[in-house]
N, CA, C and O atoms as CSV, one atom per row, in Angstrom:
chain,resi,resn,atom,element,x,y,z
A,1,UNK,N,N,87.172,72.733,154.268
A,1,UNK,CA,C,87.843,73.831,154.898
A,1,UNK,C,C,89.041,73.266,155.654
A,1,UNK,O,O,88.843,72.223,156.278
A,2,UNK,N,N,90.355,73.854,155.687
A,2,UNK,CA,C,91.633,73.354,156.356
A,2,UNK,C,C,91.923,74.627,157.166
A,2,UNK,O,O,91.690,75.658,156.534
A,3,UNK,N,N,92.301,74.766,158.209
A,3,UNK,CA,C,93.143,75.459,158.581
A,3,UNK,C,C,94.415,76.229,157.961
A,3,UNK,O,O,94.826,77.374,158.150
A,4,UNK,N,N,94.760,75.460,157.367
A,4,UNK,CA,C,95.998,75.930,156.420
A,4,UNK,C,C,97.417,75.878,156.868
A,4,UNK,O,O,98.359,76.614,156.577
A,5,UNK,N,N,97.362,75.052,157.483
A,5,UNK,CA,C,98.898,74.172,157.506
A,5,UNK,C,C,99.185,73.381,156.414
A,5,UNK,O,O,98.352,72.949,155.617
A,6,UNK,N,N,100.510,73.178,156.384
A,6,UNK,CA,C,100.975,73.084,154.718
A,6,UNK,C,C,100.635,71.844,154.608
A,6,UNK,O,O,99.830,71.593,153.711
A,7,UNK,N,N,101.151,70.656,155.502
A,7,UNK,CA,C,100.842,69.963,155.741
A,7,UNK,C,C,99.343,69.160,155.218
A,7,UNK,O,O,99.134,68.275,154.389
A,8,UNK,N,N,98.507,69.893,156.080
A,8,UNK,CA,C,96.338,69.311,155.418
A,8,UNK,C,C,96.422,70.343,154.202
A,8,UNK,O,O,95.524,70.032,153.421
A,9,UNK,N,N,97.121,71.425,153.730
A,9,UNK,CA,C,97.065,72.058,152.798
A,9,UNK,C,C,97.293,71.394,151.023
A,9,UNK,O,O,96.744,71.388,149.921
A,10,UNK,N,N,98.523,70.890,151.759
A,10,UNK,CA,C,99.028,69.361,150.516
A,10,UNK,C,C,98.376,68.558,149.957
A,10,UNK,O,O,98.169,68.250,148.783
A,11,UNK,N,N,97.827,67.996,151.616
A,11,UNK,CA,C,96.744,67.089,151.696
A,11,UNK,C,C,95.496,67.032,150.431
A,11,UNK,O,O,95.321,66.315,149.446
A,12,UNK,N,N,95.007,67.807,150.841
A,12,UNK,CA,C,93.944,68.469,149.987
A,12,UNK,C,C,94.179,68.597,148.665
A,12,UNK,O,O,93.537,67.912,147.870
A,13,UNK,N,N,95.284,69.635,148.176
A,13,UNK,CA,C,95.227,69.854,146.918
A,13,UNK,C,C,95.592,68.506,146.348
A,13,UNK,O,O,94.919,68.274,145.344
A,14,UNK,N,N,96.632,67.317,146.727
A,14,UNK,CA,C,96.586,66.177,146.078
A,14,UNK,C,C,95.845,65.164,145.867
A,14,UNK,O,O,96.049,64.112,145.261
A,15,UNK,N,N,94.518,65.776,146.701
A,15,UNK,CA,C,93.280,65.474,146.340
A,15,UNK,C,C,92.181,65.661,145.747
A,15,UNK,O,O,91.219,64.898,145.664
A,16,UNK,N,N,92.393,67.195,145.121
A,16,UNK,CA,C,92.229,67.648,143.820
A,16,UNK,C,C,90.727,68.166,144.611
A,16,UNK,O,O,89.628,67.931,144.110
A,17,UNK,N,N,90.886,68.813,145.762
A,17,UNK,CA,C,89.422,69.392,146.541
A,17,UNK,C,C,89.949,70.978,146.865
A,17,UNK,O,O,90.853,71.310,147.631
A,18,UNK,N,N,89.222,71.703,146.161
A,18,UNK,CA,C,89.021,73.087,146.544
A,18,UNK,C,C,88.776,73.276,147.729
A,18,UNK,O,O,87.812,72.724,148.261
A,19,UNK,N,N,89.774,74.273,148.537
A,19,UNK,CA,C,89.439,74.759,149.904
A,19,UNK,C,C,89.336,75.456,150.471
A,19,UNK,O,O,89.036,76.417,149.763
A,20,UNK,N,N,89.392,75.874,151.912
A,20,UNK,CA,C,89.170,77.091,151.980
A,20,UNK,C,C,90.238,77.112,153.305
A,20,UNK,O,O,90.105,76.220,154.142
A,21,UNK,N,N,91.249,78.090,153.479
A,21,UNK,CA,C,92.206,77.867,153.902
A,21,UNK,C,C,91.856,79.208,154.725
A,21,UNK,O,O,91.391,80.113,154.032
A,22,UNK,N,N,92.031,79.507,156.296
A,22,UNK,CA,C,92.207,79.996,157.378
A,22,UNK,C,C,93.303,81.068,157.580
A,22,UNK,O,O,94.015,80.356,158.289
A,23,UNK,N,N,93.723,81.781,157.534
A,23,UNK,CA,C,94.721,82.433,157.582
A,23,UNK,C,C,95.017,83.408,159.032
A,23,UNK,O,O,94.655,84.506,159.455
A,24,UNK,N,N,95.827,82.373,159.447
A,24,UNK,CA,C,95.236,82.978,161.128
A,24,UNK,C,C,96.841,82.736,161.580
A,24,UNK,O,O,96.750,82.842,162.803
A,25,UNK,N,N,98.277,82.467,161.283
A,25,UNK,CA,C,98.780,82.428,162.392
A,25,UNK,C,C,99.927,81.641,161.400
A,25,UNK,O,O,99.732,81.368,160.216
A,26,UNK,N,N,101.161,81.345,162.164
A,26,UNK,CA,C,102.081,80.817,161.453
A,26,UNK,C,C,102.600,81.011,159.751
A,26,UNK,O,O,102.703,82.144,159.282
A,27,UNK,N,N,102.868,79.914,159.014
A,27,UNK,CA,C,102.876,80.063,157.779
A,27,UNK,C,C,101.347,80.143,156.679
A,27,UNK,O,O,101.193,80.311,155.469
A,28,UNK,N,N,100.499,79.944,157.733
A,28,UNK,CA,C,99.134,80.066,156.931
A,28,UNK,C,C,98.811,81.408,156.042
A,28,UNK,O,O,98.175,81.703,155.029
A,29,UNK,N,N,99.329,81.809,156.666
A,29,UNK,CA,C,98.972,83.732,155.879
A,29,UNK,C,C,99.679,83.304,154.286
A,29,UNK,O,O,99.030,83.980,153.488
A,30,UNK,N,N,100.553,82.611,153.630
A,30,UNK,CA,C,101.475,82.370,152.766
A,30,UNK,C,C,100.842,81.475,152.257
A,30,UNK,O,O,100.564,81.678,151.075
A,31,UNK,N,N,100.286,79.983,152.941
A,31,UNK,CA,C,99.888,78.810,152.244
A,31,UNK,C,C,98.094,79.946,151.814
A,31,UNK,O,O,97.529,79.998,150.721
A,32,UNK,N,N,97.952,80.188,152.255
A,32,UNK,CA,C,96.192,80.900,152.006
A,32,UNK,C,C,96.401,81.573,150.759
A,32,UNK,O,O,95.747,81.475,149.720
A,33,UNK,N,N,97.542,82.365,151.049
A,33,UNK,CA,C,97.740,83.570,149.923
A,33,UNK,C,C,97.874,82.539,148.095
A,33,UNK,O,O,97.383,82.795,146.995
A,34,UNK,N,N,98.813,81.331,148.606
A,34,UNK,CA,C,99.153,80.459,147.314
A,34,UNK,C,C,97.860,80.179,146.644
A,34,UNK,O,O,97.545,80.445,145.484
A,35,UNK,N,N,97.108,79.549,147.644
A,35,UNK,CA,C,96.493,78.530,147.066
A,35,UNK,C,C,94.852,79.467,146.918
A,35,UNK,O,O,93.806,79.069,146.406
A,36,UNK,N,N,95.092,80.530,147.443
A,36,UNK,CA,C,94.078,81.849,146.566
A,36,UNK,C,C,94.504,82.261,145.418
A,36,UNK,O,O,93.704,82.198,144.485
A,37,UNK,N,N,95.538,82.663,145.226
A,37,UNK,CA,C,96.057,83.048,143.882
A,37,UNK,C,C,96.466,81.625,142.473
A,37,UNK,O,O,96.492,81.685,141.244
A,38,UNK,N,N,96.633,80.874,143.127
A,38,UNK,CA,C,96.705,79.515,142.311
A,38,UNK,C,C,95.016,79.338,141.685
A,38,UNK,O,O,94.666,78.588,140.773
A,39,UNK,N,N,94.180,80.238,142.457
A,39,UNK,CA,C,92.848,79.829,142.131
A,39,UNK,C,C,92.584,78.545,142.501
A,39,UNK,O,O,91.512,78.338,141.932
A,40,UNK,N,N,92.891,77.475,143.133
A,40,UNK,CA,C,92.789,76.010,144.224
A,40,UNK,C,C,91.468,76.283,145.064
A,40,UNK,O,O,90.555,75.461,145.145
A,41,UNK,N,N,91.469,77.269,145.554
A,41,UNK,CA,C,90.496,77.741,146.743
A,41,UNK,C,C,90.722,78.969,147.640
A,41,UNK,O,O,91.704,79.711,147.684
A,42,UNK,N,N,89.744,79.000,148.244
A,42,UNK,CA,C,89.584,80.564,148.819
A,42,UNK,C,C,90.364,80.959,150.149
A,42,UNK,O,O,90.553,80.080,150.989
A,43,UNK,N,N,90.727,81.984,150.321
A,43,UNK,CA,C,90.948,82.449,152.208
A,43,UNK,C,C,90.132,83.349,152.344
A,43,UNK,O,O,89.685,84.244,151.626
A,44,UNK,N,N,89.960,82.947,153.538
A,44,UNK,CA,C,89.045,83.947,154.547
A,44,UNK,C,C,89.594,83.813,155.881
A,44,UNK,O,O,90.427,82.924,156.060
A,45,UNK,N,N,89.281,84.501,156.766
A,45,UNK,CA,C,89.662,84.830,158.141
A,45,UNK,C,C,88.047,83.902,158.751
A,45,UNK,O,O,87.210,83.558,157.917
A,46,UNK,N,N,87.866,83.646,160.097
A,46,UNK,CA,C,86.586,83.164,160.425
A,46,UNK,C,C,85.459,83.778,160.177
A,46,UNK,O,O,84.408,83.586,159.565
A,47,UNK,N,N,85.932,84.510,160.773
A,47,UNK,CA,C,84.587,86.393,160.284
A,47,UNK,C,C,84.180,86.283,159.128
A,47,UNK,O,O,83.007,86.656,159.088
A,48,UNK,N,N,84.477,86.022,158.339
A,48,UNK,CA,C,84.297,86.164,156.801
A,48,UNK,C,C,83.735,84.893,156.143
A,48,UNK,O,O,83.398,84.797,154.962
A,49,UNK,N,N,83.685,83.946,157.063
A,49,UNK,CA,C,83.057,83.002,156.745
A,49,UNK,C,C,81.461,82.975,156.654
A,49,UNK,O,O,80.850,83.055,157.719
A,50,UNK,N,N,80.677,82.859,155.356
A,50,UNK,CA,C,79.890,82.933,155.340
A,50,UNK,C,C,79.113,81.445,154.333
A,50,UNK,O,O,79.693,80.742,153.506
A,51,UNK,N,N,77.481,81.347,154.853
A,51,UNK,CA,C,76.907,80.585,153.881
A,51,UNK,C,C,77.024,81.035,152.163
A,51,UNK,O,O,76.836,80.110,151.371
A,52,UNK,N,N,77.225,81.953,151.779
A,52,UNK,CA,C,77.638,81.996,150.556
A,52,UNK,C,C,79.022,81.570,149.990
A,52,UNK,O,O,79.201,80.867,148.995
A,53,UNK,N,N,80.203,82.251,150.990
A,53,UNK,CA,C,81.386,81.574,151.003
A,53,UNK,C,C,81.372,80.157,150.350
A,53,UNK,O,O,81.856,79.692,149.318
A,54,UNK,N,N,80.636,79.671,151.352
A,54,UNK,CA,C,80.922,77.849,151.386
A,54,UNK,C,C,80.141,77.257,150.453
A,54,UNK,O,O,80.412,76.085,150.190
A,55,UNK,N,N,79.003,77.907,149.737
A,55,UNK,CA,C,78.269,77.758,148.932
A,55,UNK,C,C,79.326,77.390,147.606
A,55,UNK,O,O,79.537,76.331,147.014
A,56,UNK,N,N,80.030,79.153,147.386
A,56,UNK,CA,C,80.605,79.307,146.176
A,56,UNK,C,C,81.876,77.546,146.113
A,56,UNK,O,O,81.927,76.672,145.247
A,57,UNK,N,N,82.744,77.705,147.534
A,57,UNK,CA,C,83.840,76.624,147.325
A,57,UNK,C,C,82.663,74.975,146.942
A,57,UNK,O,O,82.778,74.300,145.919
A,58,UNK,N,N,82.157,74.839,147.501
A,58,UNK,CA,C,81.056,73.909,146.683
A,58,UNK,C,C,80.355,73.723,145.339
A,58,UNK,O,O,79.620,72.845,144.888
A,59,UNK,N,N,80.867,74.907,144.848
A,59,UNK,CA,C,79.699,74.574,143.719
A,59,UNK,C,C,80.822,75.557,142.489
A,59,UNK,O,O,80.430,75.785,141.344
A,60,UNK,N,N,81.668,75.847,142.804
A,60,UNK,CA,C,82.248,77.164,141.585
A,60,UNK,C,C,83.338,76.054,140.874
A,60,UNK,O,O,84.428,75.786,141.381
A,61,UNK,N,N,82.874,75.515,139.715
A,61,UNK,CA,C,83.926,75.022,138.713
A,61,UNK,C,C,85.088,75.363,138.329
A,61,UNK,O,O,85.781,74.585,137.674
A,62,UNK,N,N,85.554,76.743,138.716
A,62,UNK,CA,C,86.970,77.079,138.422
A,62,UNK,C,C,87.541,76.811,139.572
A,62,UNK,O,O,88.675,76.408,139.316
A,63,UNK,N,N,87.332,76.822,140.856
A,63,UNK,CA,C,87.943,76.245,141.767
A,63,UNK,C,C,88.368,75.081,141.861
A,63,UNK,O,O,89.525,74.819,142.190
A,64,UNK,N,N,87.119,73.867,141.466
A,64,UNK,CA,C,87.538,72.568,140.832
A,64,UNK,C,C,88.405,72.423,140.128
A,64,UNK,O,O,89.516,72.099,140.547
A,65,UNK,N,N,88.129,72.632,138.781
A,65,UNK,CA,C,89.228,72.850,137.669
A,65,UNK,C,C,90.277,73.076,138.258
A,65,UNK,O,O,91.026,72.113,138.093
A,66,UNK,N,N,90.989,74.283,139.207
A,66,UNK,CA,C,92.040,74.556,139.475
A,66,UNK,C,C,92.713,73.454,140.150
A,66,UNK,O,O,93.807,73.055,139.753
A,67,UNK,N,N,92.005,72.848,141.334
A,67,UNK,CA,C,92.517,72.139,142.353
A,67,UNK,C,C,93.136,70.619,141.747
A,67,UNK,O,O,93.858,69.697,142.127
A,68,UNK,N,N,92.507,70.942,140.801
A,68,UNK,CA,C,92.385,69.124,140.421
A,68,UNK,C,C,93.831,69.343,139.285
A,68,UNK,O,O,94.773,68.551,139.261
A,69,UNK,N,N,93.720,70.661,138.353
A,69,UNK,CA,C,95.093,70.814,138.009
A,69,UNK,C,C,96.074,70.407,138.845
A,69,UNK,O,O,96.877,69.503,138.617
A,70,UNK,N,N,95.972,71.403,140.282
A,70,UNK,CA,C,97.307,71.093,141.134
A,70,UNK,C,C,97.693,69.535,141.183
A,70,UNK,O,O,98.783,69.001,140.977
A,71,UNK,N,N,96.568,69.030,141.490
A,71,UNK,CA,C,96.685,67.805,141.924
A,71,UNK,C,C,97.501,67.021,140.853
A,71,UNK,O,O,98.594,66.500,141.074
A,72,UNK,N,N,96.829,67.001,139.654
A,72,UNK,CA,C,97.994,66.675,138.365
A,72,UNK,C,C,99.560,67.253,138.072
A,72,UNK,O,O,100.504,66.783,137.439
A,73,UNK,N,N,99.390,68.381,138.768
A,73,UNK,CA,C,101.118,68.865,138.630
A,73,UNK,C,C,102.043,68.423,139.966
A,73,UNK,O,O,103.262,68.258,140.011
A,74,UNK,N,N,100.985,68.279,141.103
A,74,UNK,CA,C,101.616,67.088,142.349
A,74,UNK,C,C,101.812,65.572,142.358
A,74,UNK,O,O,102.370,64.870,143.201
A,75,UNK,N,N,101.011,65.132,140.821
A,75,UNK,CA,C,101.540,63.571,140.583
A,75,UNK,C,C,102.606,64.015,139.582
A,75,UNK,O,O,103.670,63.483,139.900
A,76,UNK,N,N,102.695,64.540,138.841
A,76,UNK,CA,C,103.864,64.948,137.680
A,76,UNK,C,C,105.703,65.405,139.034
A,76,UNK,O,O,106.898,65.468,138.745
A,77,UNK,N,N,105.217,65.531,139.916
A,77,UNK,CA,C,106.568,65.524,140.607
A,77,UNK,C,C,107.355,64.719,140.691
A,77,UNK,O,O,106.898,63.751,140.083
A,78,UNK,N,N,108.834,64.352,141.294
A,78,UNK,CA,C,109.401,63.439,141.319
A,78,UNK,C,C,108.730,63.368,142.762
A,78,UNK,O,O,108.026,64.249,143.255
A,79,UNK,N,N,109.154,61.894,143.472
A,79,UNK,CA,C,109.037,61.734,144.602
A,79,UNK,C,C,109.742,61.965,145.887
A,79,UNK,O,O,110.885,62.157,145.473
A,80,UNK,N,N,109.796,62.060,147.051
A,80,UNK,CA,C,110.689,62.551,147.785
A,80,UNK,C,C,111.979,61.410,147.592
A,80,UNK,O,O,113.055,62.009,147.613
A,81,UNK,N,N,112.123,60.076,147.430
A,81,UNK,CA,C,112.995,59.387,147.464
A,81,UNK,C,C,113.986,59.671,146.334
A,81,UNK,O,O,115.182,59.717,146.623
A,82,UNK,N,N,113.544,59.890,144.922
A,82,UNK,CA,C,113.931,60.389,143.639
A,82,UNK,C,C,114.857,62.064,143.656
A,82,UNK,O,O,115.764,62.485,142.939
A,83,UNK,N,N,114.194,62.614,144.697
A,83,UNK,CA,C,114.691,63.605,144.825
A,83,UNK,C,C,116.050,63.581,145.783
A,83,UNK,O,O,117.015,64.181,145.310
A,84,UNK,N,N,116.229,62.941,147.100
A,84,UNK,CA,C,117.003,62.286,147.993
A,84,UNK,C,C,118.671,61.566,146.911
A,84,UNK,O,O,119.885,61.764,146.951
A,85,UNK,N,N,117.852,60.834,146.195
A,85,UNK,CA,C,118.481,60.163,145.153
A,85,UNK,C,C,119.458,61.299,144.063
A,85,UNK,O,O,120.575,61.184,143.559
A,86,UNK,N,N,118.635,62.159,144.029
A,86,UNK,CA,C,119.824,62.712,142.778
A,86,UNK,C,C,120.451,63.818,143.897
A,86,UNK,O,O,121.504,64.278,143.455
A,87,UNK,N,N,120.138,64.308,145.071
A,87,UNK,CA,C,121.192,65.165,145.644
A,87,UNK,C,C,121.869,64.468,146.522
A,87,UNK,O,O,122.458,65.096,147.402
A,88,UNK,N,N,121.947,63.026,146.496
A,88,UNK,CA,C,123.134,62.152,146.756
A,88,UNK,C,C,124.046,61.995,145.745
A,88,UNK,O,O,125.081,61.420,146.080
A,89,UNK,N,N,123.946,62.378,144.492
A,89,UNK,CA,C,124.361,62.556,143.376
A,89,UNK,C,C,125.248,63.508,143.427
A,89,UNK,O,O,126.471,63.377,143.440
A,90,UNK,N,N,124.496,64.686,143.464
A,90,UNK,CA,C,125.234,66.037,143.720
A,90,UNK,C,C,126.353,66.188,144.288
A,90,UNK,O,O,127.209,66.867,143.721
A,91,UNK,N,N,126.694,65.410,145.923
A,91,UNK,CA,C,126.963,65.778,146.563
A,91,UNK,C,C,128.017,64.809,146.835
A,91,UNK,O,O,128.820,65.012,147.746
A,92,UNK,N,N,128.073,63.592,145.979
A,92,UNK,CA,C,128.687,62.683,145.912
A,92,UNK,C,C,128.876,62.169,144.596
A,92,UNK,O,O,128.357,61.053,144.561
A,93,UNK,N,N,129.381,62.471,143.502
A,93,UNK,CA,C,129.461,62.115,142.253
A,93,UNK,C,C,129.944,60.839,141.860
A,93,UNK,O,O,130.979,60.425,142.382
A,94,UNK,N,N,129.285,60.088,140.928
A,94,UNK,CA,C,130.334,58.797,141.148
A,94,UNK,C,C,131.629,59.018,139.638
A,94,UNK,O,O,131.490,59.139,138.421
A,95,UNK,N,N,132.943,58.972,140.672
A,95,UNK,CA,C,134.005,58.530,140.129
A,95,UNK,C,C,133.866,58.337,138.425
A,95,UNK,O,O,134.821,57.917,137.772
């Protein structure tokens, strides 16, 4: 379970672990909404937290499956330096 800052949100999915993301405040309402609809893992509010809840993110294979996708389309990225690298490019063309 994360809170759902993008931040431990990242975290997680590039760790290919289904979660369950908090949606309580800041940008969390958005990171919850993604990574519910990405099928990654669930949101709930606290209230809604239940032993079945935590049951299902434990044990439901499409959640797996999903997360562990992400996680493969978060190593398939360039890296932040690679990225740095070509909009120094952009922005500076060489001659």
């Amino acid at each position: 379970m994360v809170p759902g800052g993008s931040s431990t949100t990242l975290g997680t999915l590039d760790a290919g672990i289904p979660q369950l993301v908090l949606p309580d405040g800041s940008d969390r309402f958005i990171t919850a909404a993604a990574v519910h609809q990405r099928g990654a893992g669930l949101s709930a509010t606290a209230e809604e937290i239940t032993p079945a809840l935590l049951h299902r993110l434990l044990t439901d294979d499409t959640l797996t499956r999903a997360a562990r996708e992400v996680s493969t389309e978060i190593a398939a990225m360039p890296s932040p330096t690679t990225v740095a690298e070509h909009l120094t490019t952009l922005t500076h063309p060489t001659p």
